[in-house]
C-alpha positions as CSV (number, residue, x, y, z in Angstrom):
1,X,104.7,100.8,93.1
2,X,105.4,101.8,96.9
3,X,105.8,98.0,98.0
4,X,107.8,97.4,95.1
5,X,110.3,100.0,95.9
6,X,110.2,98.6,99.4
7,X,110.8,95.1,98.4
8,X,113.5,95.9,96.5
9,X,115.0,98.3,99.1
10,X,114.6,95.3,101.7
11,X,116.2,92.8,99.4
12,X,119.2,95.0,98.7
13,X,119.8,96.3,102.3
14,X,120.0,92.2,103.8
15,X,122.0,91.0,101.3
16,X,125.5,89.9,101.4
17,X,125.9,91.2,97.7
18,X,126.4,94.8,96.7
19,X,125.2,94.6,93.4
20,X,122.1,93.1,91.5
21,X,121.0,92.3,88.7
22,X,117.6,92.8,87.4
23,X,116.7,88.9,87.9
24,X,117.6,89.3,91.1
25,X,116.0,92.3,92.0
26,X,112.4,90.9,90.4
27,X,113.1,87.3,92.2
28,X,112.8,89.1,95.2
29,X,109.8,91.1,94.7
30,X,108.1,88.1,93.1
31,X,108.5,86.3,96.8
32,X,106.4,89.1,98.4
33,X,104.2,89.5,95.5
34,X,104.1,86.8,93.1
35,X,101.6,87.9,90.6
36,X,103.7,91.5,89.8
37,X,105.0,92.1,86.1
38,X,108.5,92.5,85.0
39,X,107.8,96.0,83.3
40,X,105.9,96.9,86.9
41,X,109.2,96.1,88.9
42,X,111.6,97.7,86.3
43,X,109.7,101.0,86.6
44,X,110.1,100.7,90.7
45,X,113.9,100.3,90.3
46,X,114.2,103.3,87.7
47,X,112.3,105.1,90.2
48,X,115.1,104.1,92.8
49,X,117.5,105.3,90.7
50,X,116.0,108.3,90.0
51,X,115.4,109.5,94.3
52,X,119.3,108.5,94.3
53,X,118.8,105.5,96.5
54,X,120.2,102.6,94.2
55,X,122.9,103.3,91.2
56,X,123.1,102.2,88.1
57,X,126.8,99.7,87.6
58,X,128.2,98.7,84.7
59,X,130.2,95.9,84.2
60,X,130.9,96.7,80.5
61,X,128.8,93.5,79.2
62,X,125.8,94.5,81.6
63,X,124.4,96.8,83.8
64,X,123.6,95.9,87.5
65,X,121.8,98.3,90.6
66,X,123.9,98.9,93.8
67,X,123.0,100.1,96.9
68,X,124.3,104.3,96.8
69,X,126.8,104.3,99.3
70,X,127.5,100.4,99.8
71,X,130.3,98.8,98.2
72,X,132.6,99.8,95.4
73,X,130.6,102.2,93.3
74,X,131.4,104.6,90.3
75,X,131.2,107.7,92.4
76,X,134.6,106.4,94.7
């Protein structure tokens, strides 16, 4: 769960984008460990939301993650 969290941490922080979506989130865990399950990755990013590290966005239609502090976020 630890690498996950990692992984997703790593993707987030080097990316161009301030917010995800779940398929992107997973795509970049699968790269480091291709044989992880959706449900595995989901729980690492609820987790993440949870310490206070990522936040949940909604866009109305959908709900993405940001990075807490990076970008326009609900709490500015």
């Amino acid at each position: 769960m630890e690498d996950f969290k990692k992984a997703i941490l790593e993707h987030a922080e080097g990316s161009k984008k301030t917010k995800f979506y779940f398929k992107d989130l997973e795509k970049a865990v699968k790269k480091t460990y291709p044989d992880a399950k959706s449900r595995m990755i989901k729980k690492a990013a609820t987790e993440l939301v949870n310490e206070g590290t990522l936040i949940y966005y909604s866009t109305g239609s959908s709900t993405m993650y940001g990075l807490k502090g990076r970008g326009i976020t609900e709490d500015h």
